[in-house]
C-alpha positions in Angstrom: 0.0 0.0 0.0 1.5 3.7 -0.5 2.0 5.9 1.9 -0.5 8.0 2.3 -1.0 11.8 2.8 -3.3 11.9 5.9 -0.8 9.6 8.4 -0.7 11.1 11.8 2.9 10.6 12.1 3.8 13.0 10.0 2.8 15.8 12.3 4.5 19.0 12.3 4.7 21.6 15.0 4.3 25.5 14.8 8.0 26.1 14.9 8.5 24.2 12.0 6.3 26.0 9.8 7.7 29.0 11.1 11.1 28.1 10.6 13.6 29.5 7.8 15.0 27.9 5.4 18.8 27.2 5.4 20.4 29.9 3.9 17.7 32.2 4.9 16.1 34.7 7.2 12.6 35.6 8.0 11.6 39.0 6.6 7.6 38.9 7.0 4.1 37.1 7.4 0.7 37.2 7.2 -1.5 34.8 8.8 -5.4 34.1 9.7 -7.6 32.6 12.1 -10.8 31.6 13.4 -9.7 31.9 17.0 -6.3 32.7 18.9 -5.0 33.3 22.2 -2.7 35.9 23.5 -0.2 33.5 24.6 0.8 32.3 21.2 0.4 35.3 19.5 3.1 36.5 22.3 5.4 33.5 21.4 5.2 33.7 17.5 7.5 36.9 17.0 10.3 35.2 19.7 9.8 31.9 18.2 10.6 33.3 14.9 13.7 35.6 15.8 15.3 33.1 18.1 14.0 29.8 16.7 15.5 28.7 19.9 12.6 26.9 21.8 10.4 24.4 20.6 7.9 24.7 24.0 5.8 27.7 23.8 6.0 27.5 27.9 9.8 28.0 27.7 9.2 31.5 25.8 6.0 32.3 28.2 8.7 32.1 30.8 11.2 34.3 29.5 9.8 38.0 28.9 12.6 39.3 27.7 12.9 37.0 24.8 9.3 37.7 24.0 10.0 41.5 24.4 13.2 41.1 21.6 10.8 39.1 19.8 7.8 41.7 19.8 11.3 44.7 19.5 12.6 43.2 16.4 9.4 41.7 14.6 6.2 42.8 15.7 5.7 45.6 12.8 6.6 42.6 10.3 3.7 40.4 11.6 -0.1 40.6 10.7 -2.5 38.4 12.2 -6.5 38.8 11.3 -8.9 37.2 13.2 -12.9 36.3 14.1 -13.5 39.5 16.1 -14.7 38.5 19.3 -12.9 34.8 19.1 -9.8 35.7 20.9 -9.7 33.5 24.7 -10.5 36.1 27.1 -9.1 35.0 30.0 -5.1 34.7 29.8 -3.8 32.0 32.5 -0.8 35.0 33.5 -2.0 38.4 31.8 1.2 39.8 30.2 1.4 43.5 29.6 3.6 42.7 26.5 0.2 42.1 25.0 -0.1 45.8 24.3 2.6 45.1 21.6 0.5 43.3 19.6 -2.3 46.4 19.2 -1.2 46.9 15.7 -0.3 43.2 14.8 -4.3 41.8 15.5 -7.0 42.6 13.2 -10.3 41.7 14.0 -12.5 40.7 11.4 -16.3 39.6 10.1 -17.1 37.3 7.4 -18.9 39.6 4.7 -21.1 37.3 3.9 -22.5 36.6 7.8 -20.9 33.4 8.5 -17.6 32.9 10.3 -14.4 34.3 9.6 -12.5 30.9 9.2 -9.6 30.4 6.9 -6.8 29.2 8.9 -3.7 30.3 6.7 0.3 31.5 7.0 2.1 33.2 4.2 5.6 34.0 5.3 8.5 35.5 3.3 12.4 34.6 3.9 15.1 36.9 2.0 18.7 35.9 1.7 21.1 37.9 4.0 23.5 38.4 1.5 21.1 39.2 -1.6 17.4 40.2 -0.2 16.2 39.7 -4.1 16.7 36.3 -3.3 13.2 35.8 -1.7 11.1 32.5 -0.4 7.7 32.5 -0.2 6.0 29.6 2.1 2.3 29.1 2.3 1.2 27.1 5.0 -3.6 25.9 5.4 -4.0 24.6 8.5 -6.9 23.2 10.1 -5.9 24.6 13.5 -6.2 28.0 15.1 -3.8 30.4 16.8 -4.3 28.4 19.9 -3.0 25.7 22.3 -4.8 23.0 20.4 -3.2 19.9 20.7 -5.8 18.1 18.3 -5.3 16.0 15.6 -4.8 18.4 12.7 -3.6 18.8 9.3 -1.5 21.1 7.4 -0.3 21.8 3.7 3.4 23.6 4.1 4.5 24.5 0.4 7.6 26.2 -0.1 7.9 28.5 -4.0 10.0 31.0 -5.8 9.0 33.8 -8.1 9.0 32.3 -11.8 8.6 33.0 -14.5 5.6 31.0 -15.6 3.9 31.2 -11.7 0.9 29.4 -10.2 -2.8 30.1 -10.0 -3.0 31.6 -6.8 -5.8 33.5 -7.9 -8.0 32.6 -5.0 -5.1 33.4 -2.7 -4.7 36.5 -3.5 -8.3 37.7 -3.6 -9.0 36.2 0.1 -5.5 38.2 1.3 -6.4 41.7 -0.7 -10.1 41.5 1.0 -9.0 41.1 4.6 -8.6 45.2 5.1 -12.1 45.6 4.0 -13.2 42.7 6.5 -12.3 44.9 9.6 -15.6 46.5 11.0 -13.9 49.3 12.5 -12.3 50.2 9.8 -9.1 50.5 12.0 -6.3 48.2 10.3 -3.2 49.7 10.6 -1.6 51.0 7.5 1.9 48.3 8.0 -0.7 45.6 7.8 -2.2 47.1 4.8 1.2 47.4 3.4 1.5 43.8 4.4 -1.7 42.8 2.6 -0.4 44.0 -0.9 3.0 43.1 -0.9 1.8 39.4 0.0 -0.9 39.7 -2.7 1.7 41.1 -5.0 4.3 38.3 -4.2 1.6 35.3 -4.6 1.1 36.6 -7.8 4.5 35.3 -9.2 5.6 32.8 -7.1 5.5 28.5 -7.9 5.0 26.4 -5.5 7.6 23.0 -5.2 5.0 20.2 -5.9 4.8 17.3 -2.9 6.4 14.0 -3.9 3.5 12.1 -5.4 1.5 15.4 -6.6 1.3 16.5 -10.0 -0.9 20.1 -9.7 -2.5 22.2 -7.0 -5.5 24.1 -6.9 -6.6 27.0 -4.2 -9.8 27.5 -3.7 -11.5 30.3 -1.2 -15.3 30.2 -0.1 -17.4 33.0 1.7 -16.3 36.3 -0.8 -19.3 36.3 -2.4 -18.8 34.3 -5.3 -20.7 30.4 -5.7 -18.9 28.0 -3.1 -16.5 25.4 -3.7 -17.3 21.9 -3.1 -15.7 18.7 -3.9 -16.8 17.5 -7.4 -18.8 14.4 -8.3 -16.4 11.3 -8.0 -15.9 7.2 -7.8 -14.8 7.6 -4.5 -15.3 9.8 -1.5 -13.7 9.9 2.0 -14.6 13.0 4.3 -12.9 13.7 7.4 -15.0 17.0 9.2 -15.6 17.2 12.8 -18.5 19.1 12.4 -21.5 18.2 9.6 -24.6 19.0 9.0 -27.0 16.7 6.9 -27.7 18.5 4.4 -24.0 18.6 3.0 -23.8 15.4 3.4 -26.6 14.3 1.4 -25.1 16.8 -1.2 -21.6 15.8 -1.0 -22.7 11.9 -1.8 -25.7 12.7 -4.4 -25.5 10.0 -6.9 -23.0 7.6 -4.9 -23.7 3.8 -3.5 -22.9 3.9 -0.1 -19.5 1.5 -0.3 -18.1 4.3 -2.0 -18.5 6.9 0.9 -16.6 6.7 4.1 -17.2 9.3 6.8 -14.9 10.1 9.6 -16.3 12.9 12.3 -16.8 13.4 16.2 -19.6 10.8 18.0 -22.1 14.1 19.4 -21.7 15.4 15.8 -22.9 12.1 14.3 -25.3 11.7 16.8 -27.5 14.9 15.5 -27.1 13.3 11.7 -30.7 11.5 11.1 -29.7 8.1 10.4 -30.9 7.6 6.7 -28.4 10.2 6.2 -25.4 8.2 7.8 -26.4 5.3 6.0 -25.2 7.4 2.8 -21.9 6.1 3.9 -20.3 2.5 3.9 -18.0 3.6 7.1 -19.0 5.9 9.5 -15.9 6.2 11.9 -14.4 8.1 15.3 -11.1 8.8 16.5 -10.9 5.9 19.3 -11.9 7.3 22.7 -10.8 10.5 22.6 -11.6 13.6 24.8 -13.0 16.2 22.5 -13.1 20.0 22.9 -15.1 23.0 21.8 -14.3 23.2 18.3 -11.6 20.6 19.4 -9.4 23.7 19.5 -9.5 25.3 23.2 -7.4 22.2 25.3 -5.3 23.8 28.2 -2.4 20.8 27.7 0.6 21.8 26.5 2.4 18.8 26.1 3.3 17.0 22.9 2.4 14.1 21.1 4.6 11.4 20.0 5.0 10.8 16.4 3.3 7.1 17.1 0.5 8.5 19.9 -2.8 8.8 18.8 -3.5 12.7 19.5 -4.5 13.3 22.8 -7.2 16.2 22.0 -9.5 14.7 19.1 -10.2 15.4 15.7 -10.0 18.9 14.4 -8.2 17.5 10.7 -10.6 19.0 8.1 -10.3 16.9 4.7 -12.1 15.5 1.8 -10.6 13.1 -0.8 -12.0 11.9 -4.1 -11.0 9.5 -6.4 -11.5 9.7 -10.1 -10.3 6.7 -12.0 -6.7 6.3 -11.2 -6.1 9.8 -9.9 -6.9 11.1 -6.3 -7.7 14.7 -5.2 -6.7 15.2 -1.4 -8.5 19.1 -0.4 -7.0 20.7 3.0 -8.3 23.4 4.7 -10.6 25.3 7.0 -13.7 24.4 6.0 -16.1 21.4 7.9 -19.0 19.5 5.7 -21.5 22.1 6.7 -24.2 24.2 5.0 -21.8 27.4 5.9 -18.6 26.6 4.7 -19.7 24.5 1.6 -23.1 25.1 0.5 -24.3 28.7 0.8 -20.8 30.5 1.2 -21.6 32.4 4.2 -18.0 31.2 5.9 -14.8 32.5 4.7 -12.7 29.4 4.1 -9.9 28.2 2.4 -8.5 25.3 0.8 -5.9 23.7 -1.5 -6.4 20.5 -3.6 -3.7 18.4 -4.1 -3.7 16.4 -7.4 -1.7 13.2 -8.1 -1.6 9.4 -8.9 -3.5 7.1 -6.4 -0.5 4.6 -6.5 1.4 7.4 -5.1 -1.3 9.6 -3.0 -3.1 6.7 -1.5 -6.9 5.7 -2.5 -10.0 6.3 -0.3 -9.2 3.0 1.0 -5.9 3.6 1.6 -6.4 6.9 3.8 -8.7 4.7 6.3 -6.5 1.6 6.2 -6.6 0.0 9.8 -2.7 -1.2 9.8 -1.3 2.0 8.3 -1.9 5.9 8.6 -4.8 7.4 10.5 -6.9 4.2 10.0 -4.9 3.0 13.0 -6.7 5.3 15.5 -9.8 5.3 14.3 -13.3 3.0 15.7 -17.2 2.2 13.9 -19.3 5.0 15.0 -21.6 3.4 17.6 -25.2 5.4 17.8 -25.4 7.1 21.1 -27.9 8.9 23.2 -27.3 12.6 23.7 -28.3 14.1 26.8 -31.1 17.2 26.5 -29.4 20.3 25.9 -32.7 22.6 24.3 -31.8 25.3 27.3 -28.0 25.5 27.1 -28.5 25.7 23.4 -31.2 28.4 23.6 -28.7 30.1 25.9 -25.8 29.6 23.8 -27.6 31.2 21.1 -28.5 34.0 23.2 -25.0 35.1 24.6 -23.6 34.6 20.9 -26.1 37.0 19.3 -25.3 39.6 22.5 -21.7 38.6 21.5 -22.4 39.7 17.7 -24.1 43.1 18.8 -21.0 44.3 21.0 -18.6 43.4 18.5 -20.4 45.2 16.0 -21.1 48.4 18.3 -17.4 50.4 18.0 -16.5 50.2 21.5 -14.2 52.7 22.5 -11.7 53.3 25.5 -11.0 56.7 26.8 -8.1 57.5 28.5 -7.8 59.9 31.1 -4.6 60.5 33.1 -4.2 60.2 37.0 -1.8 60.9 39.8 0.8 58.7 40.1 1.1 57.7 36.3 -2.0 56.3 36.7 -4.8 56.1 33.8 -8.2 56.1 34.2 -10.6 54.4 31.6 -13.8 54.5 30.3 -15.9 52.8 27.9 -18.2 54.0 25.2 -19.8 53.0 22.5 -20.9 53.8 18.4 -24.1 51.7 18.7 -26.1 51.1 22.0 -25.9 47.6 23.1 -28.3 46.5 26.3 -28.7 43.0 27.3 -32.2 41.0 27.1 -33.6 40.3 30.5 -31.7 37.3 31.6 -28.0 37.9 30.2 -25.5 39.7 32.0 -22.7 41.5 30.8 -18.9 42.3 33.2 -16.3 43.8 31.3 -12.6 44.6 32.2 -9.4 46.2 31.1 -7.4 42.8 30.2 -4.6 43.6 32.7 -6.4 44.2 35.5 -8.3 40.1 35.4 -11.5 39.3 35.6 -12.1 39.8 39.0 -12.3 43.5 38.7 -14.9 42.9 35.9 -17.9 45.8 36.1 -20.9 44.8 35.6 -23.1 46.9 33.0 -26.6 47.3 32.2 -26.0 48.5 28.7 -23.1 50.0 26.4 -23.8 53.3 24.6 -22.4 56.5 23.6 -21.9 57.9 27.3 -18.6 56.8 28.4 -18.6 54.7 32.1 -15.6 54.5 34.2 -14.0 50.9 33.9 -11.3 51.4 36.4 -7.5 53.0 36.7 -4.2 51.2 35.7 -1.0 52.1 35.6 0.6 53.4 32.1 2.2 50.0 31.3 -1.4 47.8 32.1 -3.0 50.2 29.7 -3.9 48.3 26.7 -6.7 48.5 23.9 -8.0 44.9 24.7 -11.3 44.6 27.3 -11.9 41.3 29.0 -15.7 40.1 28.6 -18.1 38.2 30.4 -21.4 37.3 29.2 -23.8 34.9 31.6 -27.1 33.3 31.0 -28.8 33.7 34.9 -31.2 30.6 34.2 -28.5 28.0 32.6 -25.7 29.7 34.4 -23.8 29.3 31.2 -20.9 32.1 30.6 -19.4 33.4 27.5 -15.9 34.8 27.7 -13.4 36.5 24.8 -11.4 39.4 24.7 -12.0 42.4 22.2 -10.4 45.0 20.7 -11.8 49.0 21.2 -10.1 52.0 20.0 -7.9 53.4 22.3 -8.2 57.0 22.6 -6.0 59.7 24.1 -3.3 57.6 25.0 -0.9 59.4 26.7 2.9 59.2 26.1 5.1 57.1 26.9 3.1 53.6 27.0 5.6 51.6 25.6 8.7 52.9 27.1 6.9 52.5 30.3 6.2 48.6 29.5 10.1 48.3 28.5 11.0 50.2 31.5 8.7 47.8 33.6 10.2 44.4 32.1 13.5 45.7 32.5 13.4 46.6 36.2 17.2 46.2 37.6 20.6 46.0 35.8 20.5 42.3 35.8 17.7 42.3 33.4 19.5 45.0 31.1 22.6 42.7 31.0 20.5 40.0 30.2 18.6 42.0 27.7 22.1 43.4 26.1 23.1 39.8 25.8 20.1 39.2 23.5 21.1 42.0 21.8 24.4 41.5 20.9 24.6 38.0 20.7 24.1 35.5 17.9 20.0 35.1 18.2 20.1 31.3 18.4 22.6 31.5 20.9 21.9 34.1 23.0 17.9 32.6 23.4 18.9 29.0 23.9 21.3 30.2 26.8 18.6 32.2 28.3 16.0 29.5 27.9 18.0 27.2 29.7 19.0 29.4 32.3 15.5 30.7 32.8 14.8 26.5 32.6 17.1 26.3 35.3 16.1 29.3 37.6 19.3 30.7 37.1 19.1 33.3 34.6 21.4 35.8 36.7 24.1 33.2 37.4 24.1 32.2 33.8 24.7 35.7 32.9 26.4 37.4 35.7 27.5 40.5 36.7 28.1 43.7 34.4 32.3 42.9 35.2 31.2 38.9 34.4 29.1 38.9 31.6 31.7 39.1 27.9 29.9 42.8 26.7 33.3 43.9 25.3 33.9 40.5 23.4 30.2 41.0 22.2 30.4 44.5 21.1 33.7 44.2 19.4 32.0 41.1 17.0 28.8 43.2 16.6 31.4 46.5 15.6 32.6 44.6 12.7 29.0 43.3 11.3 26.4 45.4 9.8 25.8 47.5 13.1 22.1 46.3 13.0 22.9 45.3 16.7 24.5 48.2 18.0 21.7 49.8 16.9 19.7 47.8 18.9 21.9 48.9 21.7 21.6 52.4 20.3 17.7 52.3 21.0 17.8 50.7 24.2 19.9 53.1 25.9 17.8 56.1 24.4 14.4 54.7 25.8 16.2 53.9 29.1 18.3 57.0 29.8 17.0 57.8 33.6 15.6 55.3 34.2 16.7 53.9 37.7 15.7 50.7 39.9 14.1 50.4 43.3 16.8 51.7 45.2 16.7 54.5 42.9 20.3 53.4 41.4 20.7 54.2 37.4 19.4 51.1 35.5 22.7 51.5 32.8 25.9 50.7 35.0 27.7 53.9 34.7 30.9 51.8 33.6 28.9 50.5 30.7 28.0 54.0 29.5 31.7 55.1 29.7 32.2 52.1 27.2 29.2 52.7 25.4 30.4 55.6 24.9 33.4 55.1 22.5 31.7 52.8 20.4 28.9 54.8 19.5 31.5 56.5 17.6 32.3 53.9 15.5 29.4 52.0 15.0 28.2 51.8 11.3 25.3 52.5 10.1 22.9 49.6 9.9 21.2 49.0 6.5 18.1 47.6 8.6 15.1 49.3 7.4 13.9 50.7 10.9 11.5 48.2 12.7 9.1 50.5 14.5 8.4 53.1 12.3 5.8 51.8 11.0 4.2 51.2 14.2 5.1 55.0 15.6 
């Protein structure tokens, strides 16, 4: 039997994806998402200028390496997502998540269904040669969370060429995205962002899989009539959500040995039974927990190339066979009426093309000694329990959920005593709960437990509290609860933050960076080689002995350092350049200077003969 494309063994990890290609260096990317949390949006920017730690927990535990990470590469990032879809309740609230104001978009669907397309398009230049350019495409079926379900992704590598690929459909879902924001607000870098990417897919060729002859893009929910998979011999779906009537669609015309389904046991238990008997197999993932959307698990921990995954299905997949060919699609979308039959999802896709002696038959993806077949069980029918009044109340709190994200919330900032900043929120449209919801919201930093409670949203501002400068952020915490069910709905959401005093982020640097260990530590970073400096750090942080790994200002090898980063491009000592700027005064709790006087003196004849750096200049965009 070949091998086939949808084996579980084969996983990859974030950090692969988002790791460059020998000979390379990250320049910029673009990505989208149903659903993220702050957490790995925190660790993406580090992850991708140190490459240095495959656990996502190591870099949550090391702020300064997420601060360089959000320093160097923040302005090069743009992230769109579901507005209203990111978690709302970070386990350890990190004020670095002010950082990422201008990399998150939210976004609606245009058509009234989700916003869904799950999709990274990264660009690496050459060091030497910048014209020398790599674009990677990356469809997921995962979101920008800590999902450790069972997944899928399509990770193509391609050059500009001369005679490129159809990335039509590409390019049309990445040149709508500004237009998706309701606000209106999306920073001018991301829209900068948006058309070099569009411009880039426009020429590149994407290296073909071993096995795969041509591949297609496809893109539903921009208005035009919906991709679905064509008739065919052979059908295999893998969807953890499905509704009946695309199922009776997606198998019109086919004898039941030549459908297999593979979903989640409470989404098959909804399907009317005539409808599942459409299908010759009708298969689960073997005992496995699932979660919301199979997407929101708390574990962090890994799977093992030959463990079943520990979090259920989330893998979205549909493969067809037509004579001796086979058509494997990828993507976003489930078998639903929203993201196949009436377009109202935006969704993406990519069909790959080839052989079935190479690319595996329908059969062969199911196979019960090989590939995925191996975890998966017959569908037994089971009982659900009655849930008419959380669903009533589910569909309650989301519709209350749709009107605030659509009603231009904004936060006012008013300045206090003690660098303190009062804020209030107000609102473009009027929102007021139906009798029977709730509503607390909260500035992000200051947690849930100082949540106010409101009986409506609306033009007037109201006072939501006072935090210090570096807590200040635009994101609000929110709360909605059904009284009778008891049921609560929680997401963060972005306002528009509005007389912002000066000063916000120098204040968060200045509070990360709180005694002259951490600026040694943080110069280290600086100075030295990236993968080097972070692994040290990691490890020492790992260790609980980030100080003693990095010593005093007379122990820790700045000279050596500096002397190495003289004779480069000077892209570091201009690193140094701007930290010293934004901390000049700045002193510790005993009121000593932060900079070691001694280090100044040094700095001092350097800053002299430092070159220029050829860097295009990393937060200017942002300013």
């Amino acid at each position: 039997m070949p091998e086939t494309a949808l084996d579980p063994a084969t996983r990859r990890l974030y950090s692969d994806i988002l790791r460059a290609p020998p000979g390379f260096v990250f320049d910029a990317a673009l990505a989208t998402t149903y659903s993220l949390d702050f957490e790995t949006a925190l660790t993406i920017p580090a992850t991708l200028a140190f490459q240095a730690a495959e656990a996502r927990s190591e870099l949550l535990d090391t702020p300064l390496a997420l601060l360089e990470g959000l320093e160097r590469l923040a302005d090069r990032i743009a992230i769109f997502c579901e507005a209203g879809r990111i978690k709302a309740v970070p386990k350890h609230p990190n004020r670095l998540t002010a950082l990422l104001e201008d990399t998150i978009t939210e976004v609606l669907a245009p058509q009234g269904g989700a916003f869904h397309p799950k999709l990274w398009v990264l660009r690496f230049i050459a060091p030497d040669d910048p014209s020398r350019v790599v674009l990677r495409l990356a469809i997921l079926s995962r979101n920008l969370t800590t999902d450790q379900s069972w997944d899928l992704s399509l990770v193509l590598d391609g050059t500009p060429a001369p005679e490129p690929d159809d990335n039509t459909a590409l390019i049309a879902l990445i040149s709508a995205l500004p237009g998706m924001d309701p606000r209106s607000t999306t920073p001018r870098r991301n829209r900068d962002l948006v058309a070099s990417f569009a411009g880039a897919l426009a020429q590149v060729r994407w290296a073909r899989p071993e096995g795969v002859r041509r591949i297609d893009f496809h893109v539903n929910g921009l208005g035009r009539p919906p991709w679905h998979p064509s008739p065919c011999r052979g059908l295999t779906v893998i969807s953890p959500f499905v509704s009946a009537e695309a199922l009776e669609r997606l198998t019109q015309g086919m004898a039941p040995d030549a459908a297999r389904l593979v979903s989640r046991t409470e989404e098959l238990a909804r399907i009317p039974a005539p409808v599942l008997a459409r299908f010759g197999k009708v298969l689960v993932l073997d005992d496995l927990a699932e979660t919301e959307d199979g997407e929101e698990s708390e574990a962090e921990e890994t799977c093992r190339a030959d463990q079943a995954p520990r979090r259920g299905l989330h893998a979205k997949a549909f493969v067809t066979e037509h004579h001796s060919s086979t058509e494997i699609t990828m993507g976003s979308g489930n078998a639903t009426n929203a993201a196949l039959l009436n377009g109202a999802n935006v969704e993406v896709f990519a069909t790959l093309t080839g052989p079935s002696r190479t690319l595996g038959s329908c059969e062969d993806q199911l196979d019960a000694k090989a590939a995925l077949g191996r975890f998966l069980t017959e569908y037994q029918p089971v009982d659900l329990p009655e849930t008419a009044s959380f669903d009533a109340a589910e569909k309650r709190l989301e519709h209350l959920r749709g009107q605030i994200v659509r009603a231009g919330l904004r936060l006012c900032c008013v300045p206090e005593a003690g660098e303190r900043v009062a804020l209030k929120l107000a609102s473009a449209a009027t929102v007021v709960p139906p009798e029977g919801l709730e509503m607390r919201l909260w500035p992000l930093m200051a947690g849930a437990a100082q949540g106010t409670k409101l009986a409506r949203i609306d033009p007037a501002p109201q006072p939501l509290g006072a935090l210090a400068l570096p807590d200040v952020t635009r994101w609000l915490g929110v709360q909605l609860s059904d009284v009778e069910t008891g049921l609560n709905l929680d997401f963060s959401l972005g306002t528009r933050l509005e007389d912002l005093p000066e000063g916000r982020d120098a204040a968060i640097l200045r509070a990360m960076i709180a005694d002259r260990g951490a600026f040694l530590r943080y110069l280290q970073l600086l100075l030295s080689d990236p993968e080097t400096a972070a692994q040290a750090f990691l490890n020492a942080s790992r260790a609980g002995a980030a100080r003693a790994a990095f010593g005093s200002f007379s122990e820790v090898p700045l000279l050596e350092a500096m002397v190495r980063a003289l004779s480069g491009e000077g892209s570091a000592l201009a690193d140094v350049e701007r930290l010293i700027t934004r901390l000049e005064g700045a002193c510790d709790d005993t009121g000593a200077p932060l900079i070691p006087p001694e280090f100044l003196t040094l700095w001092a004849s350097f800053r002299s003969l430092r070159p220029t750096s050829t860097r295009p200049n990393r937060k200017a965009a942002r300013r």
